[in-house]
ChimeraX commands (.cxc) that place a marker at each C-alpha (Angstrom):
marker #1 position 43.39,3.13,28.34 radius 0.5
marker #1 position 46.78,2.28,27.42 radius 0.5
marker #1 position 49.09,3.06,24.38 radius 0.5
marker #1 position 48.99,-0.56,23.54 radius 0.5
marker #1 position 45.61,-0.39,22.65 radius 0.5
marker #1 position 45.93,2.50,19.99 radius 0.5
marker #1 position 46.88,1.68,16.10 radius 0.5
marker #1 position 50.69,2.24,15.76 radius 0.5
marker #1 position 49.82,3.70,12.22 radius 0.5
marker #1 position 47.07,6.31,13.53 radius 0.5
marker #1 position 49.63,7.52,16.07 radius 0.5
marker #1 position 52.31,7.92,13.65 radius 0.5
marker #1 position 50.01,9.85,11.58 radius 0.5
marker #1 position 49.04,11.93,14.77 radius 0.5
marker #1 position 52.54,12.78,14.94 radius 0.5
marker #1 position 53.26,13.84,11.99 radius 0.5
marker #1 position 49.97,16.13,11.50 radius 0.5
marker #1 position 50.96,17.76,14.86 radius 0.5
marker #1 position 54.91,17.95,13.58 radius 0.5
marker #1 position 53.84,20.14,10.69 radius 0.5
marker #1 position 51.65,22.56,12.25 radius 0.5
marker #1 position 54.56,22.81,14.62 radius 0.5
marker #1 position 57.17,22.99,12.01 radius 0.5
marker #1 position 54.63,26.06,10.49 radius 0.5
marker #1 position 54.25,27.77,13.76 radius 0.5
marker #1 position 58.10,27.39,14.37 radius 0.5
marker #1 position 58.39,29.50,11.00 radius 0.5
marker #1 position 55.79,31.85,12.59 radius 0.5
marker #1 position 57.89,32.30,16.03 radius 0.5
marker #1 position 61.01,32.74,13.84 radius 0.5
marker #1 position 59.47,35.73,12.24 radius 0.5
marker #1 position 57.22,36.86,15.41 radius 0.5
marker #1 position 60.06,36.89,17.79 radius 0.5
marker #1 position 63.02,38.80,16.98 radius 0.5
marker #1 position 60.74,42.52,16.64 radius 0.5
marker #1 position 60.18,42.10,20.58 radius 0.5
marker #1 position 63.25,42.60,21.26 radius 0.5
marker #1 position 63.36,45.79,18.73 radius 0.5
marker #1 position 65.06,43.83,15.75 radius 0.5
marker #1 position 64.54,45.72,12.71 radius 0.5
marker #1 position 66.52,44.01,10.17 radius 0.5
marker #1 position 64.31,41.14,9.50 radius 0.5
marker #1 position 64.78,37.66,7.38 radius 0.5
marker #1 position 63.06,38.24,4.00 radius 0.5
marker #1 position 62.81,36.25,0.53 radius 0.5
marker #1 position 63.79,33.12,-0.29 radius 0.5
marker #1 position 66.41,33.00,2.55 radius 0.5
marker #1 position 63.42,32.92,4.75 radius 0.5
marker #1 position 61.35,30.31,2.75 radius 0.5
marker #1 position 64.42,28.10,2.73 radius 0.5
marker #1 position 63.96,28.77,6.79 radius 0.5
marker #1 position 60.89,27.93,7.25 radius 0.5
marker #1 position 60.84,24.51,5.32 radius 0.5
marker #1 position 63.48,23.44,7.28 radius 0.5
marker #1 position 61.48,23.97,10.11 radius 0.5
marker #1 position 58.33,22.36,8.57 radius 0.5
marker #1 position 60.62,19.25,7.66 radius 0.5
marker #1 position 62.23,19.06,11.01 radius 0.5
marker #1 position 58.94,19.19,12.22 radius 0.5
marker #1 position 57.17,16.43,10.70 radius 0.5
marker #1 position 60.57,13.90,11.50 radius 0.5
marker #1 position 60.09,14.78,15.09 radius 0.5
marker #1 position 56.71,14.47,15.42 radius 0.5
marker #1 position 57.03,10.82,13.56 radius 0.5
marker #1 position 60.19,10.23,15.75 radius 0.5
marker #1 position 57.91,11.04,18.73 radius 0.5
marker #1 position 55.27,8.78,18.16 radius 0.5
marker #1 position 57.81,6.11,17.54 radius 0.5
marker #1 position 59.17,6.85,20.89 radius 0.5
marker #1 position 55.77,6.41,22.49 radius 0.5
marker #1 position 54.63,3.46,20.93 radius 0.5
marker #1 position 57.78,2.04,22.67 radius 0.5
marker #1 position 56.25,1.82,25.74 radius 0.5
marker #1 position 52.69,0.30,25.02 radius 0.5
marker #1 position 52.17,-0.34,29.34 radius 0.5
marker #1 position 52.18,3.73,29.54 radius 0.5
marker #1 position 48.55,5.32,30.05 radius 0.5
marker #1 position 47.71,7.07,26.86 radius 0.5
marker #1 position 46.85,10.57,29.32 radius 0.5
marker #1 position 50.19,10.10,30.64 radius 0.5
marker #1 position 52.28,9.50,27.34 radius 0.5
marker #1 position 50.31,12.42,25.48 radius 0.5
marker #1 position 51.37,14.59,28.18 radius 0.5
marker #1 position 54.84,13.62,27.29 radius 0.5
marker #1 position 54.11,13.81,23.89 radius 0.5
marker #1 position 53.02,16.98,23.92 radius 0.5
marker #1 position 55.69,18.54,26.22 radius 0.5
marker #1 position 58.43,16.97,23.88 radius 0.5
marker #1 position 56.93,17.80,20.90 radius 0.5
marker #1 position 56.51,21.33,21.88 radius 0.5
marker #1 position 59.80,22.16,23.69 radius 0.5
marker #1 position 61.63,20.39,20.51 radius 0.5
marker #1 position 60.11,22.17,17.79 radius 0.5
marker #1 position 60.15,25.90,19.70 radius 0.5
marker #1 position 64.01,24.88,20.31 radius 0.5
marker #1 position 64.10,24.34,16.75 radius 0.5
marker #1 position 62.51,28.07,15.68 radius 0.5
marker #1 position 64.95,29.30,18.90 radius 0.5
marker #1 position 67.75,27.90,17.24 radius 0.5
marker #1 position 66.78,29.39,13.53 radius 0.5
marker #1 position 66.59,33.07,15.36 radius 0.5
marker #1 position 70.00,32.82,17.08 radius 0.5
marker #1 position 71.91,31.91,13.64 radius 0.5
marker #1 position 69.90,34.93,12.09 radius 0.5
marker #1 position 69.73,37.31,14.70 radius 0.5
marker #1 position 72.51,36.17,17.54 radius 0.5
marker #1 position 69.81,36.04,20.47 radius 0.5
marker #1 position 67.88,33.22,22.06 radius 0.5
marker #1 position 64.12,34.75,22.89 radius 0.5
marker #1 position 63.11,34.08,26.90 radius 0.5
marker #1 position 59.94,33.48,25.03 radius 0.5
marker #1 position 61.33,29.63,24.37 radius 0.5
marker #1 position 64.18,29.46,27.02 radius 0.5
marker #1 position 62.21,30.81,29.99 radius 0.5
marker #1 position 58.83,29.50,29.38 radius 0.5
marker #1 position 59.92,26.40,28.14 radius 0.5
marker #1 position 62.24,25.90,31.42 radius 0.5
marker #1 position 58.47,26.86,32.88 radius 0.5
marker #1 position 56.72,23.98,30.71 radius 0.5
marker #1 position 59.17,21.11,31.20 radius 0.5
marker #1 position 59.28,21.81,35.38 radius 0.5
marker #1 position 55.50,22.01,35.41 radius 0.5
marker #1 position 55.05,18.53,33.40 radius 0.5
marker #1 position 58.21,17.19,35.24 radius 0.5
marker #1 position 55.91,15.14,37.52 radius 0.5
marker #1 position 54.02,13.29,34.46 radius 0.5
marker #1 position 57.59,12.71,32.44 radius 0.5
marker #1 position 60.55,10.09,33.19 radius 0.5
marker #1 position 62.90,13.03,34.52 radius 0.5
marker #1 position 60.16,13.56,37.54 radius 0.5
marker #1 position 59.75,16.44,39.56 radius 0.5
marker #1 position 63.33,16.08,41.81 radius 0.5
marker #1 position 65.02,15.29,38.74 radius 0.5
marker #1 position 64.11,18.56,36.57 radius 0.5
marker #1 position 64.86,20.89,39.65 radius 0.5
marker #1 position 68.14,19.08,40.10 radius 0.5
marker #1 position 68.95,19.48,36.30 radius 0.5
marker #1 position 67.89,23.25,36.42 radius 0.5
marker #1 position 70.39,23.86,39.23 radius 0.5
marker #1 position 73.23,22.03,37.08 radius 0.5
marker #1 position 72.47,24.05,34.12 radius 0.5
marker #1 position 72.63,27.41,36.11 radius 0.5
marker #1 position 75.92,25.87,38.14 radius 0.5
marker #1 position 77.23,24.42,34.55 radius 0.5
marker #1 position 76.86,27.91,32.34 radius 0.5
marker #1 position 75.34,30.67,34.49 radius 0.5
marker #1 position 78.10,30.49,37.51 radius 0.5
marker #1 position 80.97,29.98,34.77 radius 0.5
marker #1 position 79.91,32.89,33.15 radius 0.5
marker #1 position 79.57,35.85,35.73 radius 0.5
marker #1 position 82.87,34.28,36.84 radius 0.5
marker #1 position 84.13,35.01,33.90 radius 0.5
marker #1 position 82.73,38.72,33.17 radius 0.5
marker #1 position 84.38,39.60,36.58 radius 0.5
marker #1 position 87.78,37.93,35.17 radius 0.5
marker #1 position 88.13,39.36,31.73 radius 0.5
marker #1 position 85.88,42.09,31.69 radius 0.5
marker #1 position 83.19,41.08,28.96 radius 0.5
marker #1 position 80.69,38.64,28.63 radius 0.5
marker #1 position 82.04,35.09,27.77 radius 0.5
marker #1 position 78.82,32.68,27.00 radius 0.5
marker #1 position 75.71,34.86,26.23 radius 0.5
marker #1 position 73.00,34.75,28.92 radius 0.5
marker #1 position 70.66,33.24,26.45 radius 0.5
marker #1 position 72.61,30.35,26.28 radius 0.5
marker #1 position 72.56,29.57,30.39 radius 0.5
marker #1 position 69.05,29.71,29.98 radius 0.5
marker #1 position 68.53,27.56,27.33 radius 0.5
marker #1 position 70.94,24.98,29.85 radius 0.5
marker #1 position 68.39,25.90,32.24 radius 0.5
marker #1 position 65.51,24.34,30.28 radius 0.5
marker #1 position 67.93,21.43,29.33 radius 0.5
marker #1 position 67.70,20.70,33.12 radius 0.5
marker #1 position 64.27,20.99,33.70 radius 0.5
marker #1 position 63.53,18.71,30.40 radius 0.5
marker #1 position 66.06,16.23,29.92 radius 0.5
marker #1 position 67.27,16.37,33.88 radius 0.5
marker #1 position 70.84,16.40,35.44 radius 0.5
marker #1 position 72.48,14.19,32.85 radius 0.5
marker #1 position 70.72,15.52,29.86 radius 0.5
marker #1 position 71.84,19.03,30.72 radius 0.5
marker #1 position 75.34,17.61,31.13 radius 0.5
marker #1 position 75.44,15.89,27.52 radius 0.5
marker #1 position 73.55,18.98,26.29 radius 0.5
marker #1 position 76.53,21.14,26.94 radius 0.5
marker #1 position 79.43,18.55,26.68 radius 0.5
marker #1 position 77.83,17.64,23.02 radius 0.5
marker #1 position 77.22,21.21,22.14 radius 0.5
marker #1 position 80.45,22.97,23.22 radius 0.5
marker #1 position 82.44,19.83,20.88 radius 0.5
marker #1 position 79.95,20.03,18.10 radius 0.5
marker #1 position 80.54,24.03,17.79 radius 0.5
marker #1 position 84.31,23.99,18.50 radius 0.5
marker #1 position 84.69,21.34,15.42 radius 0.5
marker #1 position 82.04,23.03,13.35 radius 0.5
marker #1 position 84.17,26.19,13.82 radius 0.5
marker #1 position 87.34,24.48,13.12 radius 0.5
marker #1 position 85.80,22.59,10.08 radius 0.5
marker #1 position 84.63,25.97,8.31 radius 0.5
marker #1 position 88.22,27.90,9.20 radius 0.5
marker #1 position 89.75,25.04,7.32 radius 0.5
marker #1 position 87.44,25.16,4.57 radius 0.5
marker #1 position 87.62,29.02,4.51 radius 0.5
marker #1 position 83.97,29.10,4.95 radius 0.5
marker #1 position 82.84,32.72,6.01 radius 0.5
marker #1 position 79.98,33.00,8.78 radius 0.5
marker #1 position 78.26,36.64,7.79 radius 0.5
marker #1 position 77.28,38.84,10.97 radius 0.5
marker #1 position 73.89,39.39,10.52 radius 0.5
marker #1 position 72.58,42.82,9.59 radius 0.5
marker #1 position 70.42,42.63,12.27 radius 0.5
marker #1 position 73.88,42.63,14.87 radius 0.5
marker #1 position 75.76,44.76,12.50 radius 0.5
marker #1 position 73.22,47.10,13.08 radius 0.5
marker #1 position 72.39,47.26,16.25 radius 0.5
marker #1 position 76.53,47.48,17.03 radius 0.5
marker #1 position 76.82,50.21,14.45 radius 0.5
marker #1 position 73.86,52.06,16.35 radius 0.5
marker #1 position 75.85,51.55,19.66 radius 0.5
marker #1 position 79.24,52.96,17.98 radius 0.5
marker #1 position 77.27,56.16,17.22 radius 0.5
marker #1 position 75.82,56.69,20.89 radius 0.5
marker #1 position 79.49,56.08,22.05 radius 0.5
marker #1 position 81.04,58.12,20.10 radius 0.5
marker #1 position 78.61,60.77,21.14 radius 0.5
marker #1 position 79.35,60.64,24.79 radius 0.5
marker #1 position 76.99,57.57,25.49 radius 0.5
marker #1 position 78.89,55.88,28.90 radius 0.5
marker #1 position 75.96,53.10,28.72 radius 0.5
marker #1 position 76.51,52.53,25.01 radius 0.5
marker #1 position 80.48,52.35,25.36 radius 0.5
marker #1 position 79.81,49.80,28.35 radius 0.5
marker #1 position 77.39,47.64,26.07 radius 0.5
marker #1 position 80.08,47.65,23.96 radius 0.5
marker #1 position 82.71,46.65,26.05 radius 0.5
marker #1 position 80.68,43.72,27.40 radius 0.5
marker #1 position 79.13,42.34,23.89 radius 0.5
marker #1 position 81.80,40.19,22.68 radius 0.5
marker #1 position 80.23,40.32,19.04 radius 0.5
marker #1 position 81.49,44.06,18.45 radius 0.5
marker #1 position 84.98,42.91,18.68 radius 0.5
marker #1 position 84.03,40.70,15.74 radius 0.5
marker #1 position 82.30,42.82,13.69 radius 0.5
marker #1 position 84.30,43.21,10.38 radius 0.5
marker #1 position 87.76,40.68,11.45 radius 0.5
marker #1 position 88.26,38.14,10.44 radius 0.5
marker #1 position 87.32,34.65,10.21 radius 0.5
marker #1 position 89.16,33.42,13.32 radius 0.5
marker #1 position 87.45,36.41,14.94 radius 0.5
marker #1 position 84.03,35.27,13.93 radius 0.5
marker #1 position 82.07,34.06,16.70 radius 0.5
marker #1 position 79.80,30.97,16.14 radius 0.5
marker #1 position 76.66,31.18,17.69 radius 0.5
marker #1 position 76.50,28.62,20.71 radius 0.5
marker #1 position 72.86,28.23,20.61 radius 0.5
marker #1 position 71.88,25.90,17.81 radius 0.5
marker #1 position 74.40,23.35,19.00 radius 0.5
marker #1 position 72.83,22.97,22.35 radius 0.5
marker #1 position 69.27,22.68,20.71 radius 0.5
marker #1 position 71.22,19.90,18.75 radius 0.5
marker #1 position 72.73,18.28,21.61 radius 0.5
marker #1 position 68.72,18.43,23.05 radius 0.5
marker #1 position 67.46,16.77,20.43 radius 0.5
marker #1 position 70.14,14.04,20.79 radius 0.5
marker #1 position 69.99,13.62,23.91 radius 0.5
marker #1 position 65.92,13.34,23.62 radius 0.5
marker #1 position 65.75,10.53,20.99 radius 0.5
marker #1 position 69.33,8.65,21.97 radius 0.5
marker #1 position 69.14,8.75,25.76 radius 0.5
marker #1 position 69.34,5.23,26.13 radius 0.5
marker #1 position 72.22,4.72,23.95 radius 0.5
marker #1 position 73.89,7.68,25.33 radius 0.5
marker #1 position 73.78,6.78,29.10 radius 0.5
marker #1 position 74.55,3.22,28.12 radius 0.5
marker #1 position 78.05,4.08,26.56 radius 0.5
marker #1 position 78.51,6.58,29.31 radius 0.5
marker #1 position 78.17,3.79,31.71 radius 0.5
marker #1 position 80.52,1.24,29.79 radius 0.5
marker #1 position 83.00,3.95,29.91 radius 0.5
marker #1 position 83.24,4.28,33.43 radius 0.5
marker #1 position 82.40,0.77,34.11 radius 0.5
marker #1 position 83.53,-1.51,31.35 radius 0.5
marker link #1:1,2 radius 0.2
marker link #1:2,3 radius 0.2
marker link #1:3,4 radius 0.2
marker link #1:4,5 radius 0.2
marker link #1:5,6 radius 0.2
marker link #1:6,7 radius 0.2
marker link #1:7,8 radius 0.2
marker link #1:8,9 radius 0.2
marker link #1:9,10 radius 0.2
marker link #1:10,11 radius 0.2
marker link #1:11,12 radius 0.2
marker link #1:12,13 radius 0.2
marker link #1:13,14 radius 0.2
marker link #1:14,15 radius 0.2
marker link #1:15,16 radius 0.2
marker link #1:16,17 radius 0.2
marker link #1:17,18 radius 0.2
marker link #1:18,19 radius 0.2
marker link #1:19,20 radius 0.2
marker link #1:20,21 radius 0.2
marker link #1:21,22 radius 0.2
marker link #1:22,23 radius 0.2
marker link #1:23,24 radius 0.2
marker link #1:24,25 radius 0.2
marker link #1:25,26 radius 0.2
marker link #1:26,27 radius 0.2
marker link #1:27,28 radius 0.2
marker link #1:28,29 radius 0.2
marker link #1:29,30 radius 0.2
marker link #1:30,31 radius 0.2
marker link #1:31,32 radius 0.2
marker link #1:32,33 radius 0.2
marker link #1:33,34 radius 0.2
marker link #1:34,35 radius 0.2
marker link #1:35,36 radius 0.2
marker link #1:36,37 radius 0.2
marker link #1:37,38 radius 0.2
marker link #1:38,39 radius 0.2
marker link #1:39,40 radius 0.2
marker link #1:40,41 radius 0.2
marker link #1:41,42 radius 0.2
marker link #1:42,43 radius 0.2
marker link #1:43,44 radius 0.2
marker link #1:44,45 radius 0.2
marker link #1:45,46 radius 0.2
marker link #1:46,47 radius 0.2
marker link #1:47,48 radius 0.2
marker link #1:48,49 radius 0.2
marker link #1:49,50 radius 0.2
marker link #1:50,51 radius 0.2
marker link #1:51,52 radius 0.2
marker link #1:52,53 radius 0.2
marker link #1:53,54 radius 0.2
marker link #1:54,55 radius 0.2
marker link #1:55,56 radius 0.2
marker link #1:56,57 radius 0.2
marker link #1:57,58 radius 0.2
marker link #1:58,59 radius 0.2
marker link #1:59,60 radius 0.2
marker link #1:60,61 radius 0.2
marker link #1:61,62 radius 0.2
marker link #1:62,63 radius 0.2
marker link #1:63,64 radius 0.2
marker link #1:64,65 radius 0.2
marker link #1:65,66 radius 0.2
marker link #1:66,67 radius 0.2
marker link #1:67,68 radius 0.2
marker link #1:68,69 radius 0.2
marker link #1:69,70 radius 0.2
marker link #1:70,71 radius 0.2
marker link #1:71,72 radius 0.2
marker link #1:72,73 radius 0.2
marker link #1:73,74 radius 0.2
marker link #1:74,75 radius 0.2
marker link #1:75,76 radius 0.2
marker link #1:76,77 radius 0.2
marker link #1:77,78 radius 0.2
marker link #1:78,79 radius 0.2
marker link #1:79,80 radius 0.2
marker link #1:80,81 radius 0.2
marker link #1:81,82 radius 0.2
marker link #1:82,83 radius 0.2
marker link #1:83,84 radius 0.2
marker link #1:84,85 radius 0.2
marker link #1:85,86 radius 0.2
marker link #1:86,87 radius 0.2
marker link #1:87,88 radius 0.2
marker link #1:88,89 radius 0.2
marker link #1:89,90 radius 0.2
marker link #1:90,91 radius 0.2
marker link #1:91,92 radius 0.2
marker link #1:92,93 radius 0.2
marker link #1:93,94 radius 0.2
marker link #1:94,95 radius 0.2
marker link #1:95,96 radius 0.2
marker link #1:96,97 radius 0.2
marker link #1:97,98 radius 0.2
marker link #1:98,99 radius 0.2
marker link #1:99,100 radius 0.2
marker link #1:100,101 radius 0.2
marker link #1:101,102 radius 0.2
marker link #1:102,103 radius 0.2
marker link #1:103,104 radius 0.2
marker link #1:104,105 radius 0.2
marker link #1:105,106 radius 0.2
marker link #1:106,107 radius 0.2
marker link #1:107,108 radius 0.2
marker link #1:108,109 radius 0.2
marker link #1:109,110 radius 0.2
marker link #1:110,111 radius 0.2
marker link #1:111,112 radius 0.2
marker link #1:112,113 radius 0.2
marker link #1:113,114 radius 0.2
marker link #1:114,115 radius 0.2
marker link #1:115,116 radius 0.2
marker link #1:116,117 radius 0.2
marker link #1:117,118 radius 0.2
marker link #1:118,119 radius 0.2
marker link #1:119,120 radius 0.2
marker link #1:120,121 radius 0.2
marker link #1:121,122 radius 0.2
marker link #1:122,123 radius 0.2
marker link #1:123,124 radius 0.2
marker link #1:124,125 radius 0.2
marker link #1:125,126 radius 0.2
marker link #1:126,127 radius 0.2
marker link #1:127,128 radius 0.2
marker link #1:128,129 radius 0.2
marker link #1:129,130 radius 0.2
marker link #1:130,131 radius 0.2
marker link #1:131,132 radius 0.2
marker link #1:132,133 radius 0.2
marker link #1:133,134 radius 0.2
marker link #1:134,135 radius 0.2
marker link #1:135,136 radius 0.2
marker link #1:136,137 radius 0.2
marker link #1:137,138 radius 0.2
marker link #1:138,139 radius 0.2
marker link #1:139,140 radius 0.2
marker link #1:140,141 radius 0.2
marker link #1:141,142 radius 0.2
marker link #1:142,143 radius 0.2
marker link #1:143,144 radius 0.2
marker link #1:144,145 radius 0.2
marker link #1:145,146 radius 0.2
marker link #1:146,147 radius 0.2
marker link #1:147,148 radius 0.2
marker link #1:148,149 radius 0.2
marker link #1:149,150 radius 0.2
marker link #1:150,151 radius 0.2
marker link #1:151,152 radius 0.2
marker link #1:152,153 radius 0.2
marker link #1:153,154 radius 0.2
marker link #1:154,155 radius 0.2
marker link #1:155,156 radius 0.2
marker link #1:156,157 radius 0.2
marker link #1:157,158 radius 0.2
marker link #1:158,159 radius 0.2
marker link #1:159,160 radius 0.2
marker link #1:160,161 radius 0.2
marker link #1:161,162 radius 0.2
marker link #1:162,163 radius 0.2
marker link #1:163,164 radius 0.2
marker link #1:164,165 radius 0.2
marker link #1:165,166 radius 0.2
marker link #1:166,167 radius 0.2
marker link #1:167,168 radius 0.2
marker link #1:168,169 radius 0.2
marker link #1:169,170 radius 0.2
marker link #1:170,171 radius 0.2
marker link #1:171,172 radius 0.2
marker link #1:172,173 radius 0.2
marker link #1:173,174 radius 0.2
marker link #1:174,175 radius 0.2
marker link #1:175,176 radius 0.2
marker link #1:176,177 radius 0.2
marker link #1:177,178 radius 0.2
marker link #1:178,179 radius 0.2
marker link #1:179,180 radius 0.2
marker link #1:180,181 radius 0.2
marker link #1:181,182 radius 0.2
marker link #1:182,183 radius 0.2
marker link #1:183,184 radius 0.2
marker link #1:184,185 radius 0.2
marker link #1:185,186 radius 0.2
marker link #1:186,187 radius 0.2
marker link #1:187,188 radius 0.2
marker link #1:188,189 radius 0.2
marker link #1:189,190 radius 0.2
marker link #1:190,191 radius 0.2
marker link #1:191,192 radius 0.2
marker link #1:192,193 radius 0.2
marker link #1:193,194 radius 0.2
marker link #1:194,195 radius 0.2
marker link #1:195,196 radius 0.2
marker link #1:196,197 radius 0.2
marker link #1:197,198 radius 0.2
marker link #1:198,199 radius 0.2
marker link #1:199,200 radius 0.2
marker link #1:200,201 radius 0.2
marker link #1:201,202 radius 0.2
marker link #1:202,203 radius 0.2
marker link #1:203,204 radius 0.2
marker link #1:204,205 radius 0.2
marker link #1:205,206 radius 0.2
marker link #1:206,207 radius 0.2
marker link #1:207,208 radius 0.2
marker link #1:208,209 radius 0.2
marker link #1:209,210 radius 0.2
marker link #1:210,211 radius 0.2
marker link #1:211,212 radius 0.2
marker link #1:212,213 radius 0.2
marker link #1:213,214 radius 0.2
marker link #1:214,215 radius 0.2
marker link #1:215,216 radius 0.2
marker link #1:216,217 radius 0.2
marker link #1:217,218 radius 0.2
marker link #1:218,219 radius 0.2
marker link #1:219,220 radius 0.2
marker link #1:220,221 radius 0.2
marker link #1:221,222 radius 0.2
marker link #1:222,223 radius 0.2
marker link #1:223,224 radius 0.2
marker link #1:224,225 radius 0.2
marker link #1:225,226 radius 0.2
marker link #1:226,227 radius 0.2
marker link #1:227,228 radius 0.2
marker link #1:228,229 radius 0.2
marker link #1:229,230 radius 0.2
marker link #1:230,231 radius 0.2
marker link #1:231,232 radius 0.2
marker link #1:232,233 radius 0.2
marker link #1:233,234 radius 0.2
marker link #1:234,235 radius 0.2
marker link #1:235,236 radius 0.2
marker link #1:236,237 radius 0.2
marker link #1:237,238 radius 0.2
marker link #1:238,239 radius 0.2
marker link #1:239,240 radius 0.2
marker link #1:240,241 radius 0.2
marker link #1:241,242 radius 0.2
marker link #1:242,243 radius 0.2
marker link #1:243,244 radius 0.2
marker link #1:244,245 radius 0.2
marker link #1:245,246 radius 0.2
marker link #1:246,247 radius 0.2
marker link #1:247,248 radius 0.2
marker link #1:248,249 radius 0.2
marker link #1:249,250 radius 0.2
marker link #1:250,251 radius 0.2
marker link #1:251,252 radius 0.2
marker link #1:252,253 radius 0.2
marker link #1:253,254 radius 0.2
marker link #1:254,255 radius 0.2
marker link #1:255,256 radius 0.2
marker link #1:256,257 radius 0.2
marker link #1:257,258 radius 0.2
marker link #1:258,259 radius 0.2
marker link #1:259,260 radius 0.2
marker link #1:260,261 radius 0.2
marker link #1:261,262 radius 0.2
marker link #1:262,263 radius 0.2
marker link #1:263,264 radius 0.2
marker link #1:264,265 radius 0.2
marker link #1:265,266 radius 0.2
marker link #1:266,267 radius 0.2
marker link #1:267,268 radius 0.2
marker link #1:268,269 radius 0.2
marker link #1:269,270 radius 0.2
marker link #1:270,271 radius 0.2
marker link #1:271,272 radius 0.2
marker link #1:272,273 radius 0.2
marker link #1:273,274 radius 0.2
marker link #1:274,275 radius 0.2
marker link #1:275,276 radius 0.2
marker link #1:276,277 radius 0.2
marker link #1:277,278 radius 0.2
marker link #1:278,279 radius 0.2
marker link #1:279,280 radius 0.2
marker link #1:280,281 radius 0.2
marker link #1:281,282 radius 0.2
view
């Protein structure tokens, strides 16, 4: 059976039902998440109901957007382009959940970076990107971010890009392959640097969330105690030089950009390697 032979309105409809129940449990991960990793300081109130129906709304759009996608190619076997569906549809809206816990908390959870690198590599074969193409885009999002990094920890002496971040470029590889992992972290670096420069200008004020404040204050306390393994956490967390400067201090979380760059990369690959092409080849 192919995808040609299913109503366009019931699979919009499809898409849409299966964006909001993962726009709900996106909520639920956002809430579920940050305690494994012994976060105390928890979102509450209405900052967390404005949260989740973000998450419900983004949801719904890219379930629709989804099902818009795979009614685009009507030849594709309908086994074949759920599996796509489905892989997409969950890796996008975890991301999305992901990306609310690293603005809130400063932390990516391997829970959605690890096993969704683990998802998109083992439905690599039944996707576009194919099974050569997501190992070769997990080894350029390891040689991109992870490489960089440790190069840099040995240079200055503190962490640089956080971990989580190289392995949400890892999943980037294994989903979108070699050059969505590329435009994932091209798009994402440019989109934070200008966000960052946009709010300095504006004199917007990122907060540190109590849940980092906390957990640096704790560290500050077992240093000052004697604590050799809390004073070298602290030297290598680049947030508890931030804690308390200023502005230009603040550090931007990295994260939700890349999910953005993702999701662009996801519904405007066409476009995207088109104009890349012209560029180099007009």
């Amino acid at each position: 059976m192919q995808v040609s032979e299913l109503s366009p309105h019931l699979v919009r409809a499809l898409g849409g039902l299966f964006g909001l129940a993962g726009g709900v449990a996106a909520g639920r991960l956002a809430d579920a998440l940050p305690p494994r990793y012994e976060i105390r300081h928890l979102t509450q109130g209405s900052a967390r109901a404005r949260r989740n129906v973000v998450l419900v709304v983004l949801g719904i759009l890219i379930g629709v957007a989804l099902a818009h996608f795979t009614l685009m190619a009507p030849e594709r076997s309908v086994a074949r382009a759920g599996i796509a569906f489905g892989t997409n549809l969950v890796l996008a809206i975890s991301l999305t959940g992901a990306a609310a816990v690293d603005l809130e908390h400063m932390i990516l959870p391997n829970e959605v970076t690890l096993g969704g690198a683990a998802l998109a590599l083992a439905t690599a074969y039944f996707r576009d990107v194919g099974l050569v193409g997501a190992l070769v885009g997990m080894v350029a999002g390891v040689a991109i971010t992870y490489l960089p990094a440790l190069l840099y920890k040995k240079i200055r002496g503190r962490s640089g890009m956080g971990i989580g971040d190289a392995k949400l470029a890892l999943l980037a590889g294994a989903w979108l392959g070699a050059e969505g992992v590329l435009f994932v972290i091209f798009a994402g670096a440019v989109q934070s640097a200008l966000s960052a420069t946009v709010m300095r200008l504006a004199g917007f004020q990122l907060a540190v969330p109590e849940s980092v404040k906390a957990e640096i204050d704790e560290l500050r306390a077992k240093a000052a105690a004697g604590d050799a393994e809390a004073r070298e956490l602290l030297g290598d967390d680049p947030m508890a030089a931030d804690v308390g400067d200023a502005l230009a201090n603040m550090r931007l979380p990295l994260g939700p950009f890349l999910v953005l760059g993702c999701l662009e990369f996801l519904f405007g690959q066409r476009e995207i390697l088109r104009a890349w092409a012209s560029f180099f080849d007009p």
